[in-house]
PDB file of the backbone (N, CA, C, O) and the ligand in Angstrom, with CONECT records:
HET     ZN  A 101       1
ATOM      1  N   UNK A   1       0.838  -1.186   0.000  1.00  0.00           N
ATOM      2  CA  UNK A   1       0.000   0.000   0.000  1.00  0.00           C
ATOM      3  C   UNK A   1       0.880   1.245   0.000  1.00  0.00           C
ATOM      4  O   UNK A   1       1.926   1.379   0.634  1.00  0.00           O
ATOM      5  N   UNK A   2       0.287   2.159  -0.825  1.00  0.00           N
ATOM      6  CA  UNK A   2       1.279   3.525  -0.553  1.00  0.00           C
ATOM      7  C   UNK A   2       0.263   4.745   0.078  1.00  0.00           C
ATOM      8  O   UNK A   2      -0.923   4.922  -0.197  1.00  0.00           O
ATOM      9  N   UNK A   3       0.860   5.288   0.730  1.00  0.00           N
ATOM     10  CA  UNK A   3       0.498   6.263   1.587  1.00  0.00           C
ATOM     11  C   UNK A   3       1.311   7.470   1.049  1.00  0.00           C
ATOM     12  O   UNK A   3       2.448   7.529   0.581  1.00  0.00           O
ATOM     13  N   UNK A   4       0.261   8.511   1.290  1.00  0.00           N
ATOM     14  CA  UNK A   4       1.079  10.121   1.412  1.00  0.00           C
ATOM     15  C   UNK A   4       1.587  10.620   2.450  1.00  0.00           C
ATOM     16  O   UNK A   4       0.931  10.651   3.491  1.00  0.00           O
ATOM     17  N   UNK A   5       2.722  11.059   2.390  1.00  0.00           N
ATOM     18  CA  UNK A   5       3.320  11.683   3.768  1.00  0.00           C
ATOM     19  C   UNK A   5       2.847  12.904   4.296  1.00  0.00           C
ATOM     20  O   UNK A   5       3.360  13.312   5.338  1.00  0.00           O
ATOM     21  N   UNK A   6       2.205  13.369   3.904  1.00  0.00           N
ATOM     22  CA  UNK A   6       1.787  14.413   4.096  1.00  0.00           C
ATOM     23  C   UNK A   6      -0.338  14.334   3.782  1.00  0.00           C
ATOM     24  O   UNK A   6      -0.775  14.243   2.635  1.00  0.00           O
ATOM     25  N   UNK A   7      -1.338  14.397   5.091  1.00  0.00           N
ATOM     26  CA  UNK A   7      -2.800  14.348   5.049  1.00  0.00           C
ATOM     27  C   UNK A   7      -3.498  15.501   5.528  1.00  0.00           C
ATOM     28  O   UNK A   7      -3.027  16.209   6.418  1.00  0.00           O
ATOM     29  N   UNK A   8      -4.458  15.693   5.050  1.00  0.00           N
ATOM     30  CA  UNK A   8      -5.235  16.586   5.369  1.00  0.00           C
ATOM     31  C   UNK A   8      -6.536  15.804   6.620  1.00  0.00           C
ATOM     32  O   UNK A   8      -7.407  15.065   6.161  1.00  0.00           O
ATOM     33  N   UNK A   9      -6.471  16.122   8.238  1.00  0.00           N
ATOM     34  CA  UNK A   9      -6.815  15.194   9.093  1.00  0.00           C
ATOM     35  C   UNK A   9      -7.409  16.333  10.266  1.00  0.00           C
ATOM     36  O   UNK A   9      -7.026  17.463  10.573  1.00  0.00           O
ATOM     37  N   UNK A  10      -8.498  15.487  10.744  1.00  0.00           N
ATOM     38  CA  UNK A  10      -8.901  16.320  11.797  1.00  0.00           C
ATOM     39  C   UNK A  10      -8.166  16.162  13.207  1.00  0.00           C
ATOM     40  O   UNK A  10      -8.063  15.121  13.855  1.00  0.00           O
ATOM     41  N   UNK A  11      -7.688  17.399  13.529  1.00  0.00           N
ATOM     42  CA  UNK A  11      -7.249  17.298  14.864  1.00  0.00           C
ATOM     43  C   UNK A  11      -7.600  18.170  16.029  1.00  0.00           C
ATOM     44  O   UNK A  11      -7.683  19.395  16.110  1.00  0.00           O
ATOM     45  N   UNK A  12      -7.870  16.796  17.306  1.00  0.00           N
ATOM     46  CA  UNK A  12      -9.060  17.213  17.960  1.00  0.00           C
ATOM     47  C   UNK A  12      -8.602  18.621  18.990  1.00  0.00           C
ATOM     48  O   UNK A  12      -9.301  19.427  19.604  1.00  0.00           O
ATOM     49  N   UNK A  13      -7.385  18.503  18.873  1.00  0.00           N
ATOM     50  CA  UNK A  13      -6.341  19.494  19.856  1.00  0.00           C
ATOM     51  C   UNK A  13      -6.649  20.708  19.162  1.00  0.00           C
ATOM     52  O   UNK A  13      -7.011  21.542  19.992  1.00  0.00           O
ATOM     53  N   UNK A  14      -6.664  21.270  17.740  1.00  0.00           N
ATOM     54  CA  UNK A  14      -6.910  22.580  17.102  1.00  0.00           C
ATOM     55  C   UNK A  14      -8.496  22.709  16.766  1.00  0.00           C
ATOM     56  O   UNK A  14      -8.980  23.700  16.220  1.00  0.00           O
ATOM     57  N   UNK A  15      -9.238  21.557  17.175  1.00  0.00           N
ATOM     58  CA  UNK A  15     -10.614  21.142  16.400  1.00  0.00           C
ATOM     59  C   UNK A  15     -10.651  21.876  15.211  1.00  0.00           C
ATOM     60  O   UNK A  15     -11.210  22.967  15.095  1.00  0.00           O
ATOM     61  N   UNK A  16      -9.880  21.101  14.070  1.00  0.00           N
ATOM     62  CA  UNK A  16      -9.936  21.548  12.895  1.00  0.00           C
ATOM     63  C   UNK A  16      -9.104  21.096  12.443  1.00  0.00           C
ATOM     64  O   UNK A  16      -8.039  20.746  12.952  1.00  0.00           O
ATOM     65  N   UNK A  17      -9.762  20.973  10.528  1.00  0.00           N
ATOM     66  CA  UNK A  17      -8.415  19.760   9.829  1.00  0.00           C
ATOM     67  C   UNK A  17      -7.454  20.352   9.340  1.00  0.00           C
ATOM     68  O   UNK A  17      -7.529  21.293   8.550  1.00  0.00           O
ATOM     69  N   UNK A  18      -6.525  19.882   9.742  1.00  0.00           N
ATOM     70  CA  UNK A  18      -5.414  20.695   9.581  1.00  0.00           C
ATOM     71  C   UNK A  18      -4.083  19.729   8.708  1.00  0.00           C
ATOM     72  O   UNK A  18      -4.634  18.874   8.015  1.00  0.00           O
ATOM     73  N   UNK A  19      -3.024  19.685   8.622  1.00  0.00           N
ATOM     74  CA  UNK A  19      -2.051  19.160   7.744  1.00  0.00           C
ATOM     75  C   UNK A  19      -1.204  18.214   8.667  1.00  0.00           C
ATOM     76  O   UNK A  19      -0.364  18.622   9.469  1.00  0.00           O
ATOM     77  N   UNK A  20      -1.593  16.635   8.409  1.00  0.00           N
ATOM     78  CA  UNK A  20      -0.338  16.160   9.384  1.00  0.00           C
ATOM     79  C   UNK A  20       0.318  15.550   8.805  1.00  0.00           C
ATOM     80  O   UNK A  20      -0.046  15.317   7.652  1.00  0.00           O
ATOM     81  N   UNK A  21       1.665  14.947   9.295  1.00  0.00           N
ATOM     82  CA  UNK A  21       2.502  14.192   8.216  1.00  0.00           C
ATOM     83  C   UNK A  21       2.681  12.769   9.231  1.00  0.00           C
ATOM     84  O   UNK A  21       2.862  12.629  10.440  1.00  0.00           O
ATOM     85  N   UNK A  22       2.573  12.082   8.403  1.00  0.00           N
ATOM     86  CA  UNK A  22       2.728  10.649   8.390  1.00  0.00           C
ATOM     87  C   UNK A  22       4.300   9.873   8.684  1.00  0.00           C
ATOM     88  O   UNK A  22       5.338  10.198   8.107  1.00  0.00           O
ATOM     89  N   UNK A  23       4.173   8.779   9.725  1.00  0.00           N
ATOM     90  CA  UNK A  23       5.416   7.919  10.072  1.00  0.00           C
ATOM     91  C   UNK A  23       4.623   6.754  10.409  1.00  0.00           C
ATOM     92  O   UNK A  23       3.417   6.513  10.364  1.00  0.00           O
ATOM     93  N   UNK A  24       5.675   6.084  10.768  1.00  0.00           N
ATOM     94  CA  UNK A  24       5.228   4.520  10.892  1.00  0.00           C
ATOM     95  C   UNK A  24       5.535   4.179  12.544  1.00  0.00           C
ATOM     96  O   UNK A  24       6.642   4.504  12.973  1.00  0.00           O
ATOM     97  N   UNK A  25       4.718   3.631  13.317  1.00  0.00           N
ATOM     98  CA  UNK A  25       5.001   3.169  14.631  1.00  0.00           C
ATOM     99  C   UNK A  25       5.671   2.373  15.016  1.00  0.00           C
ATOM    100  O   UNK A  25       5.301   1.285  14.574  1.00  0.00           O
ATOM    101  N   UNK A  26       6.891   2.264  15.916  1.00  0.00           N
ATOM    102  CA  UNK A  26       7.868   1.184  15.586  1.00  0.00           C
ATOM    103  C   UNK A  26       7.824   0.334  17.073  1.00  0.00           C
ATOM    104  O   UNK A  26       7.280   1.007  17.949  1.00  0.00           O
ATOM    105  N   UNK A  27       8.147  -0.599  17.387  1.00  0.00           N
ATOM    106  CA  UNK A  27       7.851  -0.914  18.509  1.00  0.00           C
ATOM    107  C   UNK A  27       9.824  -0.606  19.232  1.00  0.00           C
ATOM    108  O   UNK A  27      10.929  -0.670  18.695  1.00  0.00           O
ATOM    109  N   UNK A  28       9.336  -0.279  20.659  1.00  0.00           N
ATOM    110  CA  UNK A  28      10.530   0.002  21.576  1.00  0.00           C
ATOM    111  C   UNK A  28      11.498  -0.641  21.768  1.00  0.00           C
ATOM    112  O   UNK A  28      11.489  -1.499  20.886  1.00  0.00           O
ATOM    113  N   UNK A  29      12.590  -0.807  22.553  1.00  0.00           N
ATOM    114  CA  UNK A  29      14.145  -1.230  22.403  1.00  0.00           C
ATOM    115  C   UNK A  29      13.390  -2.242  23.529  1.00  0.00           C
ATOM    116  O   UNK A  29      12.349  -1.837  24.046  1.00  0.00           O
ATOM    117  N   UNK A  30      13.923  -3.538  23.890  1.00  0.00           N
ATOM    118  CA  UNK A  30      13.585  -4.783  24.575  1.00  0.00           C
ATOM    119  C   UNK A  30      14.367  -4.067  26.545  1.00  0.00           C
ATOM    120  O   UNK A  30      15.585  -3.947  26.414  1.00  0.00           O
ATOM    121  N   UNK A  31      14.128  -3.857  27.324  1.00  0.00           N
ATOM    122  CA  UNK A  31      14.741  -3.614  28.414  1.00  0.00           C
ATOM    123  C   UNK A  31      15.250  -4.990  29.086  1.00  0.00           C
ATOM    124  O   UNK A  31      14.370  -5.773  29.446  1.00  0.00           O
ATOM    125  N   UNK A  32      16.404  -5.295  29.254  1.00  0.00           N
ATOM    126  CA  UNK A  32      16.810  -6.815  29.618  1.00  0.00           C
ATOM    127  C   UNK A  32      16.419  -6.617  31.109  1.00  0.00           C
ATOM    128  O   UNK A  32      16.565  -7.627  31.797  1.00  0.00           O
ATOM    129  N   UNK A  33      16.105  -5.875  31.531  1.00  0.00           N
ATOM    130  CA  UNK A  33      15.992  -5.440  33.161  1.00  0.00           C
ATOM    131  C   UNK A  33      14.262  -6.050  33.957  1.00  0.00           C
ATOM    132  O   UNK A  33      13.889  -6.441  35.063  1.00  0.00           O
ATOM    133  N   UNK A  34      13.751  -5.853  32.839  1.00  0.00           N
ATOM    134  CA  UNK A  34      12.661  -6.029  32.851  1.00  0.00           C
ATOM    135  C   UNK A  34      12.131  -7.450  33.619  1.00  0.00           C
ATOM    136  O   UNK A  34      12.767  -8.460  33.321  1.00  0.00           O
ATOM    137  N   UNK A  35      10.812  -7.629  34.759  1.00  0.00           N
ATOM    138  CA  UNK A  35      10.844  -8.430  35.342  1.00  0.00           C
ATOM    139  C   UNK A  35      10.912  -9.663  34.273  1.00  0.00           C
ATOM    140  O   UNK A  35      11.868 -10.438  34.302  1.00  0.00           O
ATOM    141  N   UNK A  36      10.085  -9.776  33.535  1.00  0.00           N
ATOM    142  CA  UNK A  36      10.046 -11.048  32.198  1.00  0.00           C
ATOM    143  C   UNK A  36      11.209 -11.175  31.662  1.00  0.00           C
ATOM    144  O   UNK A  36      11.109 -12.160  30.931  1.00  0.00           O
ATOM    145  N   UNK A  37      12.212 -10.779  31.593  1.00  0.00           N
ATOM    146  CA  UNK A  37      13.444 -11.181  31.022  1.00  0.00           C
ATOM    147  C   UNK A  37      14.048 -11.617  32.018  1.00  0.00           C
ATOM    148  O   UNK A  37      14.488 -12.764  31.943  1.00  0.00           O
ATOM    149  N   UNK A  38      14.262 -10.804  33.306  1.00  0.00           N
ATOM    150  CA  UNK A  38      14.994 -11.734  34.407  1.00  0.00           C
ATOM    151  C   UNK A  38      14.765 -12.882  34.855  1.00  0.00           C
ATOM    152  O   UNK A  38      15.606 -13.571  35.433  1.00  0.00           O
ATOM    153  N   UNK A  39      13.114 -13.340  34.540  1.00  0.00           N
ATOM    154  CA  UNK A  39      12.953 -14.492  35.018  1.00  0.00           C
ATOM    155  C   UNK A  39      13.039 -15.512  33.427  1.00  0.00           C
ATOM    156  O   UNK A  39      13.219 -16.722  33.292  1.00  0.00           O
ATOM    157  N   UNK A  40      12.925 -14.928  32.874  1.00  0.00           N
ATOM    158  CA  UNK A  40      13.744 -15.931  31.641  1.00  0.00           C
ATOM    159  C   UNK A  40      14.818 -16.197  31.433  1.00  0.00           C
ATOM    160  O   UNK A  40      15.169 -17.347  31.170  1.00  0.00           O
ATOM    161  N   UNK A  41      15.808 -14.951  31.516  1.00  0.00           N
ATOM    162  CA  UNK A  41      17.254 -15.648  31.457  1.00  0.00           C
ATOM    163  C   UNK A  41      17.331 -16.518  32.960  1.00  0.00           C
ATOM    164  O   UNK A  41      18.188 -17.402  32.948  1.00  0.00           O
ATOM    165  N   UNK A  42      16.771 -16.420  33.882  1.00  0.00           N
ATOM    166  CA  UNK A  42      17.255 -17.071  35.226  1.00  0.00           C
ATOM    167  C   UNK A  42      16.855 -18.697  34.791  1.00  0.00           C
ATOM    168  O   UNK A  42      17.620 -19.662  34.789  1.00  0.00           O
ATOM    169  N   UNK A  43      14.865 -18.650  34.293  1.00  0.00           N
ATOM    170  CA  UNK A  43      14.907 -19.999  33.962  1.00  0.00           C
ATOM    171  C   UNK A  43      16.167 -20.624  33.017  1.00  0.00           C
ATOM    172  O   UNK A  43      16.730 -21.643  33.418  1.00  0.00           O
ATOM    173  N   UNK A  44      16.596 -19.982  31.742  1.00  0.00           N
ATOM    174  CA  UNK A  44      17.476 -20.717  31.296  1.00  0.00           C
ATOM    175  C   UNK A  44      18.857 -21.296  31.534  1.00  0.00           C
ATOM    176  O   UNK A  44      19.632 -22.013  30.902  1.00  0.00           O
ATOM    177  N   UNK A  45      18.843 -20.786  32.517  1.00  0.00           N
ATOM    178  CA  UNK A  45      20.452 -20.842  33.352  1.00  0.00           C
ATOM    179  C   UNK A  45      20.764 -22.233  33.938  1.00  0.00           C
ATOM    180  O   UNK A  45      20.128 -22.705  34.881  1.00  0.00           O
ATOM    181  N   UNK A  46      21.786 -22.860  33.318  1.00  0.00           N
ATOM    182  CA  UNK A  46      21.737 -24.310  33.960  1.00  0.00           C
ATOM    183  C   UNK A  46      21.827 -25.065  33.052  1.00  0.00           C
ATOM    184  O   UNK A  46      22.236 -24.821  31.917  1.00  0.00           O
ATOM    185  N   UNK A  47      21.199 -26.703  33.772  1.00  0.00           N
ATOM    186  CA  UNK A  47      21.490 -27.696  33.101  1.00  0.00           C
ATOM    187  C   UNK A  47      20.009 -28.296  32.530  1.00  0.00           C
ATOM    188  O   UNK A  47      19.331 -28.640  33.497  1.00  0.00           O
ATOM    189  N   UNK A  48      19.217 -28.551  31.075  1.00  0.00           N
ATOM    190  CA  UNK A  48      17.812 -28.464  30.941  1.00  0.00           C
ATOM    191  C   UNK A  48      18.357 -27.751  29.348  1.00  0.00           C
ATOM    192  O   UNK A  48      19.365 -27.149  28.977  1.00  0.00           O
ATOM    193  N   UNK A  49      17.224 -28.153  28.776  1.00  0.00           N
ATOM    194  CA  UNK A  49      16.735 -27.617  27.388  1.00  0.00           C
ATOM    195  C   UNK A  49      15.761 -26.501  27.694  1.00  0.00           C
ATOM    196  O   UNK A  49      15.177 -26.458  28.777  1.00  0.00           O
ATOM    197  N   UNK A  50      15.595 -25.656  26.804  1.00  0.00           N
ATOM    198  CA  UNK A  50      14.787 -24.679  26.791  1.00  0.00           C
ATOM    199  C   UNK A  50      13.464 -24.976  27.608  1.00  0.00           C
ATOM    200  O   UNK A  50      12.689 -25.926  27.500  1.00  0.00           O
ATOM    201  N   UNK A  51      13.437 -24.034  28.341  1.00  0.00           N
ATOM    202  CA  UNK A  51      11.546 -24.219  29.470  1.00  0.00           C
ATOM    203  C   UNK A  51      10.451 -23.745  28.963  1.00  0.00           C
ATOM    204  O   UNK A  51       9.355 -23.966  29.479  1.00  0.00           O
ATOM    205  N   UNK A  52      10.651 -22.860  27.628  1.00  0.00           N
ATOM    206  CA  UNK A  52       9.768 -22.172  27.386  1.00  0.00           C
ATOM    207  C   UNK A  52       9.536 -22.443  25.881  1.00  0.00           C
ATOM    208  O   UNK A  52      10.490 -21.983  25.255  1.00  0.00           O
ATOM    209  N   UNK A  53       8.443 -23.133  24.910  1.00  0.00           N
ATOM    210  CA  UNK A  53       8.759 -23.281  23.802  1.00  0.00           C
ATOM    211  C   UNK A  53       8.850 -22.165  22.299  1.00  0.00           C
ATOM    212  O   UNK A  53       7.814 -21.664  21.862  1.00  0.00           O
ATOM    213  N   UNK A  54       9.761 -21.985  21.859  1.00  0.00           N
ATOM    214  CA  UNK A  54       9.915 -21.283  20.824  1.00  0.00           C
ATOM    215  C   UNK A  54       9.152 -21.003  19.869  1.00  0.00           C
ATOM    216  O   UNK A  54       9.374 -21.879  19.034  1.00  0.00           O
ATOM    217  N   UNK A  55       8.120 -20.078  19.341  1.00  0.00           N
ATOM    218  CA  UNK A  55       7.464 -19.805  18.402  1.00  0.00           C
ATOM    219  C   UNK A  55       7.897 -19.697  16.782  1.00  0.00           C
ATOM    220  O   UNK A  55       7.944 -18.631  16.167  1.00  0.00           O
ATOM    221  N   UNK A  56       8.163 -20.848  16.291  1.00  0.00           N
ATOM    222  CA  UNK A  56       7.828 -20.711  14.622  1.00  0.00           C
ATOM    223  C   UNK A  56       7.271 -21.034  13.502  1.00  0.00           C
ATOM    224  O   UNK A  56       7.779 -21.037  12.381  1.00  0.00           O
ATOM    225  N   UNK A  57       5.762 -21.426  13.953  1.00  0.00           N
ATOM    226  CA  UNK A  57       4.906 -21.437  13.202  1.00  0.00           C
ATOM    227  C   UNK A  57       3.835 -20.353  12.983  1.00  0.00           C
ATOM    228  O   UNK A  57       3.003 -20.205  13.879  1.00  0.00           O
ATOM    229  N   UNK A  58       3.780 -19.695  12.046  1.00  0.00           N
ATOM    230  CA  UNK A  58       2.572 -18.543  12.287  1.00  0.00           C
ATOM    231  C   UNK A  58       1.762 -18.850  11.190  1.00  0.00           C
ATOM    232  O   UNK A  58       1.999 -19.265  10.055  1.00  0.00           O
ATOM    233  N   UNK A  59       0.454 -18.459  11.979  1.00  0.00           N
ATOM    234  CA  UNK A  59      -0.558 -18.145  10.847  1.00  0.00           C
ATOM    235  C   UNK A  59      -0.990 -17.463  10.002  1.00  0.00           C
ATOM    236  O   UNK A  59      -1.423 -17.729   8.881  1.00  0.00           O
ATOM    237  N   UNK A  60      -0.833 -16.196  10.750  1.00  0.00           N
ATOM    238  CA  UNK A  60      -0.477 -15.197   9.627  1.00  0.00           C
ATOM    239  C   UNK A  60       0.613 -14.537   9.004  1.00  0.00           C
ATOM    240  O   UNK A  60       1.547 -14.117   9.687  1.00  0.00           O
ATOM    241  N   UNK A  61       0.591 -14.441   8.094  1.00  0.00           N
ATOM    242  CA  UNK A  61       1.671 -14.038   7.007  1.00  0.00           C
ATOM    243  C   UNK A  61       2.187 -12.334   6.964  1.00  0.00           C
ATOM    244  O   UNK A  61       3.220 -12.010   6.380  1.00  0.00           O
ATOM    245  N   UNK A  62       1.381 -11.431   7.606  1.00  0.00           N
ATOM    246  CA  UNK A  62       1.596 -10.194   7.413  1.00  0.00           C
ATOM    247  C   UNK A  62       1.929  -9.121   8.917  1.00  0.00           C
ATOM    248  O   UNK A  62       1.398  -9.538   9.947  1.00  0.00           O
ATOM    249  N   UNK A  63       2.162  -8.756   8.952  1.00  0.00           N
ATOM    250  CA  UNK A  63       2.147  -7.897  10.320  1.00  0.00           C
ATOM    251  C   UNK A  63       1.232  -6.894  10.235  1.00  0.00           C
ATOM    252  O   UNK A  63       0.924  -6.434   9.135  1.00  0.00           O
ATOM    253  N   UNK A  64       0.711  -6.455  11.348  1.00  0.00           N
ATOM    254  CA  UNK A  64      -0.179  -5.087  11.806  1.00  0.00           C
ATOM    255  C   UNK A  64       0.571  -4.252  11.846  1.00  0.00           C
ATOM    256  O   UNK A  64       1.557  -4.300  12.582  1.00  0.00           O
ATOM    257  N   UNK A  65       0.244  -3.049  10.895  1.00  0.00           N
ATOM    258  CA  UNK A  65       0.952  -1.801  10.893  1.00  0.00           C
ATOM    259  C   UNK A  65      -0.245  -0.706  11.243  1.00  0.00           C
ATOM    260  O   UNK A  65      -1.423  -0.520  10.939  1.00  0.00           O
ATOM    261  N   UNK A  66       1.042   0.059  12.282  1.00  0.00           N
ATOM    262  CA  UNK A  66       0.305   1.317  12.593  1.00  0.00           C
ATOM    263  C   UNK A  66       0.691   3.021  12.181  1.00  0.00           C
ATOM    264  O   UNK A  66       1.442   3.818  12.743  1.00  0.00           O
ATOM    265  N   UNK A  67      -0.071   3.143  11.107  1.00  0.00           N
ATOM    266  CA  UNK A  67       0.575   4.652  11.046  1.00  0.00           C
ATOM    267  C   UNK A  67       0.155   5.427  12.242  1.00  0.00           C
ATOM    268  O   UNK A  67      -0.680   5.134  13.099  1.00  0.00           O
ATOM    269  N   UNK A  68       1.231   6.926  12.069  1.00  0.00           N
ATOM    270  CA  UNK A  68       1.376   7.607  13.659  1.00  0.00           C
ATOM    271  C   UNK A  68       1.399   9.143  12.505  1.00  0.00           C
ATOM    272  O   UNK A  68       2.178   9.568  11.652  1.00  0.00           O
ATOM    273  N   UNK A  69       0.346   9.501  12.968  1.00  0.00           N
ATOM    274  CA  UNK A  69       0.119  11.128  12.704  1.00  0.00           C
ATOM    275  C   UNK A  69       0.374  12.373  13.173  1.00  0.00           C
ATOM    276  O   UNK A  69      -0.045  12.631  14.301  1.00  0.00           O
ATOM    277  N   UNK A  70       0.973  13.218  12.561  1.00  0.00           N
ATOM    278  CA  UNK A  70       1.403  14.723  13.727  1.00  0.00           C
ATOM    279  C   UNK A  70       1.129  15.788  13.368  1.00  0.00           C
ATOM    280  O   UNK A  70       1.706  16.256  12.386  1.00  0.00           O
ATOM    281  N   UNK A  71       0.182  16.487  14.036  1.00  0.00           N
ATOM    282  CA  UNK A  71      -0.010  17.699  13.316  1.00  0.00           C
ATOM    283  C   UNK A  71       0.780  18.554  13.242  1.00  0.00           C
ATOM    284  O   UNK A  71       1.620  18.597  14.140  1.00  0.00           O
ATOM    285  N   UNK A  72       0.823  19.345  12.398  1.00  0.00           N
ATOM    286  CA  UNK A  72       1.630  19.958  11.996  1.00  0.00           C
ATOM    287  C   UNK A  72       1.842  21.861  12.742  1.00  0.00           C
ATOM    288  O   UNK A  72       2.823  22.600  12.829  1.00  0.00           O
ATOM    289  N   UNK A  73       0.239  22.034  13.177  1.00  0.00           N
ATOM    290  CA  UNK A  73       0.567  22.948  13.795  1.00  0.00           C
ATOM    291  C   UNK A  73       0.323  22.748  15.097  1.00  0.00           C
ATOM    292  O   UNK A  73      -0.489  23.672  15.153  1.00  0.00           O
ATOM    293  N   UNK A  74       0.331  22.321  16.221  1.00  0.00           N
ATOM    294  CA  UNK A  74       0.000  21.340  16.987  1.00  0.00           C
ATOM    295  C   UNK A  74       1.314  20.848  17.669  1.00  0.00           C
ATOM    296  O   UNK A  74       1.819  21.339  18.678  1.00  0.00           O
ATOM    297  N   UNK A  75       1.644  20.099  17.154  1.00  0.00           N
ATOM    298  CA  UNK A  75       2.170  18.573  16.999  1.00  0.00           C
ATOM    299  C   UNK A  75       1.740  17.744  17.942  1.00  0.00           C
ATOM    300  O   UNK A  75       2.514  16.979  18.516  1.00  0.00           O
ATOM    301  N   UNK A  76       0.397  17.808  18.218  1.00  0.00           N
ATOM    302  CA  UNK A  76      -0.229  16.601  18.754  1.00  0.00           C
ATOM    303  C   UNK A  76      -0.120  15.237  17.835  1.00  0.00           C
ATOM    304  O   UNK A  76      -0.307  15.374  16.626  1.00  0.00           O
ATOM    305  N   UNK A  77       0.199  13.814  18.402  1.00  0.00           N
ATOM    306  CA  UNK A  77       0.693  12.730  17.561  1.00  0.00           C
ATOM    307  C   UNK A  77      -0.351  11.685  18.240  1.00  0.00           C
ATOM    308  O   UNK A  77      -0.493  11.459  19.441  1.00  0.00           O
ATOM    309  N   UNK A  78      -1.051  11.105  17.128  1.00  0.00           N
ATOM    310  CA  UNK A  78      -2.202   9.946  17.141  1.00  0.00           C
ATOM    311  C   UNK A  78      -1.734   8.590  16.598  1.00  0.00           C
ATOM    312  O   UNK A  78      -0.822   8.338  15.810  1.00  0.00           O
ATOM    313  N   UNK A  79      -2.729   7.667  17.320  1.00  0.00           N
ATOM    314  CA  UNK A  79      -2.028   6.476  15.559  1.00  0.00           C
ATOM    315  C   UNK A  79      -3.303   6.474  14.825  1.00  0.00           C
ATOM    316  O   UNK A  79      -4.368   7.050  15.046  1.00  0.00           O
ATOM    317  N   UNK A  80      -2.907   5.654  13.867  1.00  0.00           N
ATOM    318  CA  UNK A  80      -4.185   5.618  13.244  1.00  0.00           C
ATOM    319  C   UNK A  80      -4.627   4.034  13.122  1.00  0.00           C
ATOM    320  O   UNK A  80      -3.769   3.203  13.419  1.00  0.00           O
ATOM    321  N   UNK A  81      -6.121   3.510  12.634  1.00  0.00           N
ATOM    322  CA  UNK A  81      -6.514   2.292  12.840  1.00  0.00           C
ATOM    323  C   UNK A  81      -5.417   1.376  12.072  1.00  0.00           C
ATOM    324  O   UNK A  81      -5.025   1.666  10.942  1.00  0.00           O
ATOM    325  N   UNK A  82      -5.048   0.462  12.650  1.00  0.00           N
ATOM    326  CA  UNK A  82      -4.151  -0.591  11.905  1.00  0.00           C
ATOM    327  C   UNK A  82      -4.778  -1.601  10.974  1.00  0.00           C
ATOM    328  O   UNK A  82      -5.876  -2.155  10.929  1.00  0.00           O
ATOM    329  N   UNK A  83      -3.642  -1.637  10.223  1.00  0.00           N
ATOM    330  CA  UNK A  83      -4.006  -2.721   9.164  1.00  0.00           C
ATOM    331  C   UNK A  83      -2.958  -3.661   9.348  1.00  0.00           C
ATOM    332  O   UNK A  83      -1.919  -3.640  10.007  1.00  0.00           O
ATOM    333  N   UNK A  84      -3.734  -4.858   8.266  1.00  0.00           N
ATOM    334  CA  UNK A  84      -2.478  -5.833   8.277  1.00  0.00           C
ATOM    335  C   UNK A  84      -2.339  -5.459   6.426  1.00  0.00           C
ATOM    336  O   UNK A  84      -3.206  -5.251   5.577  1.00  0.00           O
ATOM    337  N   UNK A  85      -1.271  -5.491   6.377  1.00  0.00           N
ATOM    338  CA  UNK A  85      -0.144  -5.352   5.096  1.00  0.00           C
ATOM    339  C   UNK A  85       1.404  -5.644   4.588  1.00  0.00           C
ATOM    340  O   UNK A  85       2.356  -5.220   5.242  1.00  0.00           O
ATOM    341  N   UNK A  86       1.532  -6.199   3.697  1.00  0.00           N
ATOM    342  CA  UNK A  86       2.316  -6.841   3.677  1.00  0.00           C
ATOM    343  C   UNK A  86       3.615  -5.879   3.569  1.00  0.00           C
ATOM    344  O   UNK A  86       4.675  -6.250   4.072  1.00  0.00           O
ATOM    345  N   UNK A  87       3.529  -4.892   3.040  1.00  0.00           N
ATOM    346  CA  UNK A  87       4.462  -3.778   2.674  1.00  0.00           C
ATOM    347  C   UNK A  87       3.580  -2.288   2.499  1.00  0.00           C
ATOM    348  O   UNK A  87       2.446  -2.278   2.019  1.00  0.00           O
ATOM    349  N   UNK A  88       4.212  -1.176   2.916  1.00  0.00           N
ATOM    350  CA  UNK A  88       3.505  -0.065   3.693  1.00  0.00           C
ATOM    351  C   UNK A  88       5.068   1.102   2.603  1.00  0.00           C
ATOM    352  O   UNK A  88       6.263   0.980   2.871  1.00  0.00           O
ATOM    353  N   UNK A  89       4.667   1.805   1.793  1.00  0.00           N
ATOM    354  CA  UNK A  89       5.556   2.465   1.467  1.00  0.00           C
ATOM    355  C   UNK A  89       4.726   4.290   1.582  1.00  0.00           C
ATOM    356  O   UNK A  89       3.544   4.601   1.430  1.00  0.00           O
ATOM    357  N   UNK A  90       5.801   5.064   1.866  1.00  0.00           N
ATOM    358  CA  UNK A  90       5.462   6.376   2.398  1.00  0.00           C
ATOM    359  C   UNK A  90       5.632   7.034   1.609  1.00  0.00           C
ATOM    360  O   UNK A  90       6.843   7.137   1.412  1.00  0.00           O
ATOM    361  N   UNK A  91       4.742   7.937   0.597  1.00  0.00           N
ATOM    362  CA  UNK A  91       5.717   9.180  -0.389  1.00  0.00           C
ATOM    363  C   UNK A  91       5.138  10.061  -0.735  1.00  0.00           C
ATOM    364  O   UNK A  91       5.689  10.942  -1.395  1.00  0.00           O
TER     365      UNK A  91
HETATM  366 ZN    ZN A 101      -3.424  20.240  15.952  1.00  0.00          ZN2+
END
């Protein structure tokens, strides 16, 4: 799918449609600190095969993408409804 980088969108912060430009939502950096990782690397520690089983079968084929909107005079930033798509190009 191709998208414009640049939409004409209502925003509720100016109540009025105004010009926002378009990015893609990315998901965050993994924190190893995090309680779920400590207790995963702890389970794996030792003598034992993996405790937890590995995911690689999927059913679906595409990922959920979320575009992320900003107004421009504003810069209040929304996402917008997600889709699933196989490829998402911006221009
Ligand atoms: Zn605005």
């Amino acid at each position: 799918m191709k998208m414009h980088k640049e939409m004409n969108k209502f925003c509720p912060r100016c109540n009025a449609y105004t010009i926002h430009t378009v990015s893609l939502y990315k998901k965050g950096k993994d924190n190893p600190m995090r309680q779920g990782a400590r207790r995963y690397t702890r389970k794996k520690k030792g003598y034992g095969s993996q405790p937890k089983p590995i995911q690689k079968k999927f059913s679906k084929n595409t990922k959920k993408i979320v575009p992320r909107i900003k107004c421009k005079q504003c810069s209040y930033m929304r996402h917008m409804p997600s889709k699933r798509l196989k490829k998402i190009e911006i221009i």
